[in-house]
N, C-alpha and C positions, 0 to 999 in steps of 0.2 A: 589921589586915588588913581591918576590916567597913565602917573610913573609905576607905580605897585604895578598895575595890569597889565602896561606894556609890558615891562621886564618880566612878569611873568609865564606871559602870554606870547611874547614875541610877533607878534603880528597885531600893524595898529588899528586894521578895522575890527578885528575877535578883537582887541584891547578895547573898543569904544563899545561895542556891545554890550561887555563884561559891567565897564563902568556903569553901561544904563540899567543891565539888569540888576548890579548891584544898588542903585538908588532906587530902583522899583521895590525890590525887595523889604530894602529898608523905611522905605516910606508905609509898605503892606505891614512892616511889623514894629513900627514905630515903638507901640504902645507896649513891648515887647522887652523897650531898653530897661534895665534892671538899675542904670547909673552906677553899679559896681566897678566901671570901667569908665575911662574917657570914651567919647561919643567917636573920637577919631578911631580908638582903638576899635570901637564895636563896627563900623566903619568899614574899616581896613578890611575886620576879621570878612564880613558880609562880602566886598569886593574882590578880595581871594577865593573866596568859598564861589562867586559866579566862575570866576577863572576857572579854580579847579574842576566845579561841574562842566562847563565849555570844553576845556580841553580830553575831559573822560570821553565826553559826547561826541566829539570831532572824530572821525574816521582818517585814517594815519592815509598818507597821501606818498606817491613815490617820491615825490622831490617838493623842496617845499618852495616857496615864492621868494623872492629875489626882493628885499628893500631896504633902506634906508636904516641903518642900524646905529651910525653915529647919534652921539647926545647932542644936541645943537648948544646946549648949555654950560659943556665940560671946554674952557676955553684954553685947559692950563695941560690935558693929554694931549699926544697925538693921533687922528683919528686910526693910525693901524695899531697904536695899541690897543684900545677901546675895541677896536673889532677884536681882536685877538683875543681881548676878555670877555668880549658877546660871544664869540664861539665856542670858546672853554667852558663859558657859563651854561652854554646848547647842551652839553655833552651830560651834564650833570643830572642824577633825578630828578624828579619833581620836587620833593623833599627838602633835598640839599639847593634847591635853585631859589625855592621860595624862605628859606628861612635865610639864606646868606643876602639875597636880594632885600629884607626889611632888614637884618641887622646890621650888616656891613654896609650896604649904598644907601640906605635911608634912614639908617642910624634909631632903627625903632630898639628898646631895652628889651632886653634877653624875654625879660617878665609879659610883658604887651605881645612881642613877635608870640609865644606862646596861647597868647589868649586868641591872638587875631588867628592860628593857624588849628588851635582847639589840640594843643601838645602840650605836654608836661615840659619845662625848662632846659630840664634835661635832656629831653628828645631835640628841643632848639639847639643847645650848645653840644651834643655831637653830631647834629648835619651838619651845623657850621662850621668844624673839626676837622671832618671828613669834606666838606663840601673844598675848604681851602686847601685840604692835601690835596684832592683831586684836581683844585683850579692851579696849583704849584704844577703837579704832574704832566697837566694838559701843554702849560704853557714853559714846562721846560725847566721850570727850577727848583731849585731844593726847598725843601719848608723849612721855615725858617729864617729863610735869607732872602734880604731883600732887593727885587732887580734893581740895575744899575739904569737910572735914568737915560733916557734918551734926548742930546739936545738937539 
């Protein structure tokens, strides 16, 4: 839940917030789950939905804060790639940032990222469409084609 909300949220103390008001949430509506879904997906869906409300609510600032964007966890990139994809990922809607963020980095099924983000499938599979054209464009290369490693 605390990766979903960073990466959505991009700042980790609004990312820990989101998490808690997502587990408040869900604890208030417990009795709410229908089990139609995995509890992970119902989960997700709840802690994006803090996200997105957080971020509607958040008043746009001139410049934003300066931190630590590397994954401590990614041992196998190098960190100016990674930024380079944290930045491209910045540029992107909302939209295209939250659906590419659970299907591409967290490997959630086209079917679930839908449920957790309250879209039809299809609205999942052309942000992530359009989200990767635009993370190609940002970052300089053709769709399609995949960059040449860097060693």
């Amino acid at each position: 839940m605390w990766a979903v909300a960073l990466r959505t949220v991009r700042d980790p103390e609004l990312a820990a917030d989101c998490v808690q008001d997502g587990f408040i949430a869900a604890f208030r509506r417990a009795d709410s789950f229908r089990g139609e879904a995995a509890v992970t997906t119902w989960l997700h869906r709840i802690v994006v939905n803090a996200c997105l409300d957080r971020l509607r609510r958040r008043k746009p600032t001139a410049e934003l804060p300066e931190y630590e964007l590397a994954d401590r966890h990614d041992h196998h990139a190098s960190t100016e790639v990674r930024l380079d994809i944290r930045e491209a990922l910045a540029r992107l809607p909302e939209g295209q940032r939250a659906a590419l963020v659970l299907v591409d980095m967290h490997a959630v099924p086209v079917a679930e990222a839908a449920v957790i983000l309250g879209v039809a499938e299809g609205t999942i599979k052309s942000r992530c469409a359009r989200g990767r054209a635009a993370l190609a464009e940002h970052l300089g290369l053709t769709p399609g084609v995949r960059p040449v490693e860097r060693g």
